[in-house]
N, C-alpha and C positions, 0 to 999 in steps of 0.2 A: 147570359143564358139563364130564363129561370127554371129555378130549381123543382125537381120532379117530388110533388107528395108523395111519401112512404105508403099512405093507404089509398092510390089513386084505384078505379077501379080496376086498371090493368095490373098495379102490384100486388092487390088484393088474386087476383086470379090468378096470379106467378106465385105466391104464396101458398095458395089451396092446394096448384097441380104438386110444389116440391113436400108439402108436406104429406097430402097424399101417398104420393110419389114414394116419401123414404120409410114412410109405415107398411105399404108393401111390399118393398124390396128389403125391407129388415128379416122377414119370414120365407123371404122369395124360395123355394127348391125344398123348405123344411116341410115332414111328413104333419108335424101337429101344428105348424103354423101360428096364428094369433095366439094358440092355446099358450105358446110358452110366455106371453107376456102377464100370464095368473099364474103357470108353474113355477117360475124360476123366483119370485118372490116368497111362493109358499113353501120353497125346497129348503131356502135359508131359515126362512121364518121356522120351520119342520125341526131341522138341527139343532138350531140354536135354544128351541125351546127344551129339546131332549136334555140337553146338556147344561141349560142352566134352569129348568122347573125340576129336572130330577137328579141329576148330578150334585148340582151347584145350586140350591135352593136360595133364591132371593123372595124377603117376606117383603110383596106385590101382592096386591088385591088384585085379580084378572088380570093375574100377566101373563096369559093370552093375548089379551085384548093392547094389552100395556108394549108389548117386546113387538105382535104384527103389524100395529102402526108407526113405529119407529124404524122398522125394517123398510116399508112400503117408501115413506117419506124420505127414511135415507138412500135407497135405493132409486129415487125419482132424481134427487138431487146428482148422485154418480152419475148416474146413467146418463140424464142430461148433457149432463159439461162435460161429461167423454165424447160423447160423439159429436157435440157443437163445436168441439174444440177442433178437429177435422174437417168440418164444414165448407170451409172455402179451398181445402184441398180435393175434395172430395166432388161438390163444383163447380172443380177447376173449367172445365171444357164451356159450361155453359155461362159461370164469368165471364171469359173470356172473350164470347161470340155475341152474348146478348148485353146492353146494356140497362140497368134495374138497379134501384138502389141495395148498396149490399150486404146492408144488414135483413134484409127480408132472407136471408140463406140462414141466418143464425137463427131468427123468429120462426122458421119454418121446421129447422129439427127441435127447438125444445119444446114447440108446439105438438111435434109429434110423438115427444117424449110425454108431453101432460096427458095426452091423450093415453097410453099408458097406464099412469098413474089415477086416471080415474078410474079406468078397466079395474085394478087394483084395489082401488078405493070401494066398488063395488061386495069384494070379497071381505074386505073389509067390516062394513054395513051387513054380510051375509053372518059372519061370526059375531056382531054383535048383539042381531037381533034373536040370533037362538042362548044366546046368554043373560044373565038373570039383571040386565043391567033397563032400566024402564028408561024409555024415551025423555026426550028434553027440547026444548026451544032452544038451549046451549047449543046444541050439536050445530044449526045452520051459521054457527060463528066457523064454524070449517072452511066457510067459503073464503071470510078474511082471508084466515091463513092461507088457505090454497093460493090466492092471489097475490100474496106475500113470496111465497114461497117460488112461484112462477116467477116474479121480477127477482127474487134473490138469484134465481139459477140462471134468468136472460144477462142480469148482469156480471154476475163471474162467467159465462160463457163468454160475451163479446169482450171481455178482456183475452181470456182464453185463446180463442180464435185467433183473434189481431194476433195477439204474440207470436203463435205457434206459425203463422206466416214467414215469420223471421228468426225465429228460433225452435228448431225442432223438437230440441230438448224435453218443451216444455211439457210434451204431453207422457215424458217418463219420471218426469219428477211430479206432473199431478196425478200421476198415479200412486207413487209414492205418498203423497200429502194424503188422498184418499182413505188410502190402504191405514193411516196414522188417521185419521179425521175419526173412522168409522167406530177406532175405540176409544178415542178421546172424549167422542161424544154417548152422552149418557143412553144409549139405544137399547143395550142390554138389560142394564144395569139401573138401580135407581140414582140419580142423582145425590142420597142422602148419604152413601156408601162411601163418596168425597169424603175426604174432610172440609169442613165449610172453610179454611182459609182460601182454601182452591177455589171455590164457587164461583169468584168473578171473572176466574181465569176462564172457564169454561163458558160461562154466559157470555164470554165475549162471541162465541160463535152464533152468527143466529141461526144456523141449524139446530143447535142445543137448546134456545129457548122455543125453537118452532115447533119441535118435539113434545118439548115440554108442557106448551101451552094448548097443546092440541088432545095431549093425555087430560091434561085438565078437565076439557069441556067434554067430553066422551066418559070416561069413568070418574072423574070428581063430579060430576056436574055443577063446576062453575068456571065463569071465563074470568081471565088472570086481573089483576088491579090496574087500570084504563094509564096508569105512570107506566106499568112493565109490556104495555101492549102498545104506547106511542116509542118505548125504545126498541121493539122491534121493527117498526115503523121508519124509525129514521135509521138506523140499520140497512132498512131493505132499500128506501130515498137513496143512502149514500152508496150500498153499493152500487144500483142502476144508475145513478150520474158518473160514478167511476168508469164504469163499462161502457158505458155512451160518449162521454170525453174520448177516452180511449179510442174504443174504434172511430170516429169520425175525424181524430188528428193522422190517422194512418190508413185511413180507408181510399186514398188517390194512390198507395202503393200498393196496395193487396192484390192489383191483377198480374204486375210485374213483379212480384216477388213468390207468387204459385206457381 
């Protein structure tokens, strides 16, 4: 039998309707609807600033600008791979009846998830542009990262997924991991506040350098040395072959073990 392309035009249209599909029913019955995918970013972003710009004073040049793109970015990442990781539970019913290849289910929510995070990203560019910060040609290196950033969270998601198939657990220990990730990585705080023997420990995460290297070209205006941007590069390569490995050795069980 041969095998069905992932972007055939019928996948491609299975895809549209579920990601459609779960951006509307994320808001379904709420009175503010979309609005909450700008508020709930900007409520963290709100706090956190209160309590470490005036509490907790970190000397940050626009750390405004510096703490709500760290928020946005790590919050695209959560958010993502929590709810990808449900994904083939979730559906279950239409797995089961239709068949489509099955990773278009996982492609479909973190697609809906990016979608999000540009809403986001917008708010973003809204506080930048009223801050004393002059424009750059750096800034369209965003898109890199964006695109980084998306296969970093397609790939721990389809690992994610696959698992949580057969072990349920997994999605109360990645909550756990999260809940540790989010202060692990340098989002608040500036990196320099380490001690640099730790440095590498952290840069192991490429959340931490994708943060990092994103603060760069917005408020430093420059993008990082072309050696520390091919190692998030293969970073992001390895995790997406992880993830793809992964689900495709365990994707002939996925419908009988939902």
């Amino acid at each position: 039998m041969k095998k069905e392309k992932i972007f055939s035009k019928k996948n491609v249209r299975i895809l549209k309707e579920i990601a459609i599909s779960d951006f509307k029913v994320r808001y379904q019955n709420s009175i503010l609807g979309y609005v909450w995918t700008l508020i709930k970013p900007l409520l963290l972003f709100a706090v956190l600033y209160v309590v470490f710009s005036v509490f907790m004073r970190f000397p940050v040049e626009h750390y405004q600008l510096y703490l709500l793109l760290g928020v946005i970015i790590w919050n695209f990442f959560a958010e993502a791979t929590s709810i990808a990781l449900r994904s083939f539970e979730t559906k279950q019913s239409l797995i089961t009846k239709v068949y489509f290849p099955r990773i278009i289910v996982v492609i479909a929510s973190t697609l809906t998830s990016l979608l999000t995070f540009l809403l986001n990203m917008i708010v973003f560019f809204v506080f930048l542009a009223i801050s004393d910060i002059t424009f750059s040609a750096n800034f369209f290196f965003m898109v890199v990262y964006t695109l980084e950033l998306y296969f970093i969270i397609l790939g721990t998601s389809l690992i994610l997924s696959t698992l949580y198939v057969k072990f349920r657990d997994i999605s109360h220990i990645w909550d756990v991991l999260l809940q540790i990730g989010f202060w692990i990585t340098p989002i608040i705080y500036p990196v320099t506040m380490v001690p640099e023997i730790y440095h590498r420990f952290i840069y192991l995460n490429p959340l931490a350098r994708l943060i990092e290297y994103s603060r760069a070209i917005f408020i430093l205006h420059h993008i990082p040395a072309s050696s520390l941007n091919m190692v998030l590069f293969i970073m992001t390569l390895l995790i997406m072959v992880a993830g793809v490995t992964i689900f495709y050795t365990q994707e002939s069980s996925i419908p009988e073990n939902i």
